[in-house]
N, C-alpha and C positions, 0 to 999 in steps of 0.2 A: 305616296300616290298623288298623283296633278292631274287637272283635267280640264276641261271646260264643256260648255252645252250650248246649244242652239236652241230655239224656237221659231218657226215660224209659221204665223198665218195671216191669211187674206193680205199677202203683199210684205205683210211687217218684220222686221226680226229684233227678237229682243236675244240678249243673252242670261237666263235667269242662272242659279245656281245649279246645280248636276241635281241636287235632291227636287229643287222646283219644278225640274226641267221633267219630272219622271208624273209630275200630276199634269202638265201640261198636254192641250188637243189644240190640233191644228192641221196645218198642210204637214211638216215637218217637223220633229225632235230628233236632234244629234246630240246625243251626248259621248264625249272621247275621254278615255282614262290613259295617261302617259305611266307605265308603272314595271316593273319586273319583282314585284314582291308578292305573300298572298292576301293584300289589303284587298287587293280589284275582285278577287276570288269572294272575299266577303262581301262587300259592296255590290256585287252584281247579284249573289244569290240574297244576301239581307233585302237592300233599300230596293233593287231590281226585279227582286223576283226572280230570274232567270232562272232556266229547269240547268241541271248539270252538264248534261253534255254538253249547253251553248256556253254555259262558264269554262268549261275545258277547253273547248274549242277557241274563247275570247283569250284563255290565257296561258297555254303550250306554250313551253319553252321552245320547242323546234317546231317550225310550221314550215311547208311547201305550201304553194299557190294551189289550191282546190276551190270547187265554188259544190255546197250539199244542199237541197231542197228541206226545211225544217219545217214542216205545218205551213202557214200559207207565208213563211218565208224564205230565207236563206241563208247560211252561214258561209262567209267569202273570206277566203285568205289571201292578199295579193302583197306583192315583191316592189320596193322602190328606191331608189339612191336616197343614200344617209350622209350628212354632214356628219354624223359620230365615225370613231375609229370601225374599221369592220376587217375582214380577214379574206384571206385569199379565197376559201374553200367558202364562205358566206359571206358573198362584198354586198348582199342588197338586204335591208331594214324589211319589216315585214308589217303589214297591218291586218288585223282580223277585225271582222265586219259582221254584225247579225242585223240583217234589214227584214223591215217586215212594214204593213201597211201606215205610215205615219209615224215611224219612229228607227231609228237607225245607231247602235252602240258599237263604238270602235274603242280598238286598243293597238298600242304602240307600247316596245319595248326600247326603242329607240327613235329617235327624233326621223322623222321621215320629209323626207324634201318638199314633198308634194302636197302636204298638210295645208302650208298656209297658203297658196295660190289658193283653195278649192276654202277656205277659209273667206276670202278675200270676196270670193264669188258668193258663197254665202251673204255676205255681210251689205255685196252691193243688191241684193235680192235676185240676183240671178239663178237660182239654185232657189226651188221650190215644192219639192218632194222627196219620200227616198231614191226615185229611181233616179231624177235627174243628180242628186248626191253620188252615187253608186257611181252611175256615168262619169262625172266628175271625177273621181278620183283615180277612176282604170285610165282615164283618156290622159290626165295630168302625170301619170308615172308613166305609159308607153311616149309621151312625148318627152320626159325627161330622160328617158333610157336612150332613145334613139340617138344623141348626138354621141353619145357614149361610145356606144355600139362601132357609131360610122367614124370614131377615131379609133376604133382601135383597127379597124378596115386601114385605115391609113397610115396608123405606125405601121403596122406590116408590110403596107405598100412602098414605105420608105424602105423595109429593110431588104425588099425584095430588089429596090435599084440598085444597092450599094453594096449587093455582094460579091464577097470578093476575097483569096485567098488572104490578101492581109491583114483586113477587117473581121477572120472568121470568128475570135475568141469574143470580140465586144458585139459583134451582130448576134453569135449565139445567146447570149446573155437577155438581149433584148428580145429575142423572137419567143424565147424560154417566158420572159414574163409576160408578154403579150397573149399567148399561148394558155396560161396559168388562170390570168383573167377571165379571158372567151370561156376557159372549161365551169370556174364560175359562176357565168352570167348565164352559162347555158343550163346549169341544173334548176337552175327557176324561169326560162321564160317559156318554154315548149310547155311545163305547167301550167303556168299562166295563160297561156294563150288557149290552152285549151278549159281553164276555168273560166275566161271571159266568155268564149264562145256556150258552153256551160248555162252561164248566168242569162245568156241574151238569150236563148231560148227556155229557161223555165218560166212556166206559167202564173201567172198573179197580178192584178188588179192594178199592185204598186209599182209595176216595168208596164210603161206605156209604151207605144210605139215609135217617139223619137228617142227616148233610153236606150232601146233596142236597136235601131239605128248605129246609135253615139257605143255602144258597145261592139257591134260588129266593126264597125272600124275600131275601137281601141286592138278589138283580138286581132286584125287583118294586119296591125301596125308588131302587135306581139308576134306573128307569124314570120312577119319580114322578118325581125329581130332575131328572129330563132334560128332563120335558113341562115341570117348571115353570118353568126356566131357559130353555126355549123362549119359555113367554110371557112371564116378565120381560122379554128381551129385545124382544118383538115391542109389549109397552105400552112401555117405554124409548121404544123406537122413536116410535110414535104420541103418545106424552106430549112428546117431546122436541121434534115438529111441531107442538104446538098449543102450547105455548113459545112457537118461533121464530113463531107468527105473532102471539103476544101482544105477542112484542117488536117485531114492527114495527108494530103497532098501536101501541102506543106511542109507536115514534118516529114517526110519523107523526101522531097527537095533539099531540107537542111540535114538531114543524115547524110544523103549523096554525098555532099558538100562536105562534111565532117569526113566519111567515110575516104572521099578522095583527098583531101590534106595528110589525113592518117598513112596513105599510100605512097601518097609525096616524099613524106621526112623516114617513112619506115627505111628503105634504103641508105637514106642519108645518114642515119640515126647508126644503121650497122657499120657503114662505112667510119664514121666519126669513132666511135666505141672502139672501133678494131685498132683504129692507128693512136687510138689516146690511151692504150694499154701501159704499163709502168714494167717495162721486160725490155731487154736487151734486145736488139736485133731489129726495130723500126727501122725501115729501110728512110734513108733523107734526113734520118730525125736532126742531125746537125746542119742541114744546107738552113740559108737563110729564107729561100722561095720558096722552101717546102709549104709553108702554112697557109701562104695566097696561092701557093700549087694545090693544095688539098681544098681549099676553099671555091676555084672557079672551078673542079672537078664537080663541086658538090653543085654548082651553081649550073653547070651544064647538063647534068642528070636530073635536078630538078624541072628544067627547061622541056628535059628530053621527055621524061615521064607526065609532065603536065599536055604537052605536046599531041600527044599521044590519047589521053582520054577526052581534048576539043577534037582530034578526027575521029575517033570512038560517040559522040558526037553525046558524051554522058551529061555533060554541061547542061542538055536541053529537058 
């Protein structure tokens, strides 16, 4: 288990230890545990104090973005891009949050992006309570999600230029993972947006009115996010159908193709077999023109029969 703590008041910030950090008063105390073990389970109910269900709530293995009213605080779960490995079906790192008047405990089960910016803000005093904390860190993950979001709007938008029946098998590919990702990103931000919006209107001392603000826009930004991961996937969708019927257009142009070659030589093929019989009574088999006779025969009926399926106009 890692961690670190904040303090601040009247302006200052120190960083004392996580156990200093739990007797200290002031404007703010942050205290964050980095951990996937049950050390933080002990640590939060021993040195912490904390009642169980906010120990539980700090440290599920599975969490979606909710935000729940605890006495005169709140227990917040929110969604953000991870420098660690993460998986198709869970590409965003998660933080849980219990904020209450003057003190604020997060956990991370994975390194989350957004941590040290709101760090950073901390450290230069900008960041002076729990709400403007709070604030901080929904506004610093909707805007790291967004650019995210709006490429993958873009790969799509590429794939949608360049289709085309000969491109079908590698464009499917791409619109398949792009497609994969959105469905992803989509099981946590309509969550989210609607635990921000949540959090901006529960009542308490410690959400002032530009918190509140600074959260209505994080949620109005998680909203965009959601509509437009909605339609990604729903063009995914519809792109990835006019794909699949390019590729069978396709192979269906290349069967023709087979199919008429096939029709080409099938004649030639009887004609050849008949006279390469090993039986007495081949009519010419001793002339010497027989063989380039047999040959431009085949070469005119080939001619004839191809002929025949460009005015059939099967070619097209």
């Amino acid at each position: 288990m890692s961690g670190f703590a904040y303090v601040v008041k009247d302006g200052k910030v120190e960083q004392p230890t996580m156990r200093a950090a739990l007797e200290a008063r002031g404007g703010l105390t942050w205290i964050h545990l980095t951990t996937n073990d049950e050390r933080a389970q002990l640590w939060l109910g021993g040195e912490a104090k904390l009642s169980p269900y906010i120990i539980d709530s700090l440290t599920a293995t599975e969490t979606r973005p909710r935000c729940d009213a605890v006495g005169d605080g709140a227990v917040i779960n929110l969604r953000g891009l991870s420098s660690e490995a993460t998986t198709a079906s869970d590409p965003l790192a998660s933080i849980r949050i219990y904020a209450m008047g003057g003190c604020v405990f997060s956990v991370t089960r994975k390194q989350l992006n957004a941590l040290q910016p709101v760090r950073e803000e901390v450290e230069a005093g900008k960041i002076l309570d729990p709400g403007d904390l709070i604030a901080a860190i929904a506004q610093e993950i909707t805007e790291q999600l967004d650019p995210v979001v709006a490429e993958l709007g873009d790969s799509l938008d590429d794939c949608e230029e360049q289709i085309s029946g000969h491109r079908a098998f590698e464009l499917r590919r791409m619109v398949n993972k792009v497609r994969v990702q959105a469905i992803g990103y989509r099981r946590f931000l309509a969550p989210q947006r609607a635990a921000i919006e949540k959090l901006a209107g529960l009542p308490g001392d410690w959400l002032r009115e530009d918190d509140r603000l600074h959260l209505s826009a994080a949620a109005d930004r998680a909203a965009r996010m959601a509509e437009e991961v909605e339609s990604i996937r729903e063009r995914a969708a519809l792109t990835h159908e006019t794909l699949t019927d390019l590729r069978g257009e396709l192979l269906d142009q290349r069967s023709l193709v087979i199919a008429i070659v096939a029709m080409v030589f099938l004649p030639l093929t009887f004609l050849t077999g008949l006279l390469g019989m090993n039986v007495d009574g081949i009519p010419y088999a001793h002339e010497p023109w027989a063989f380039w006779g047999v040959v431009g025969m085949c070469v005119v009926m080939a001619v004839g029969i191809a002929g025949y399926f460009v005015h059939r106009h099967w070619f097209e």
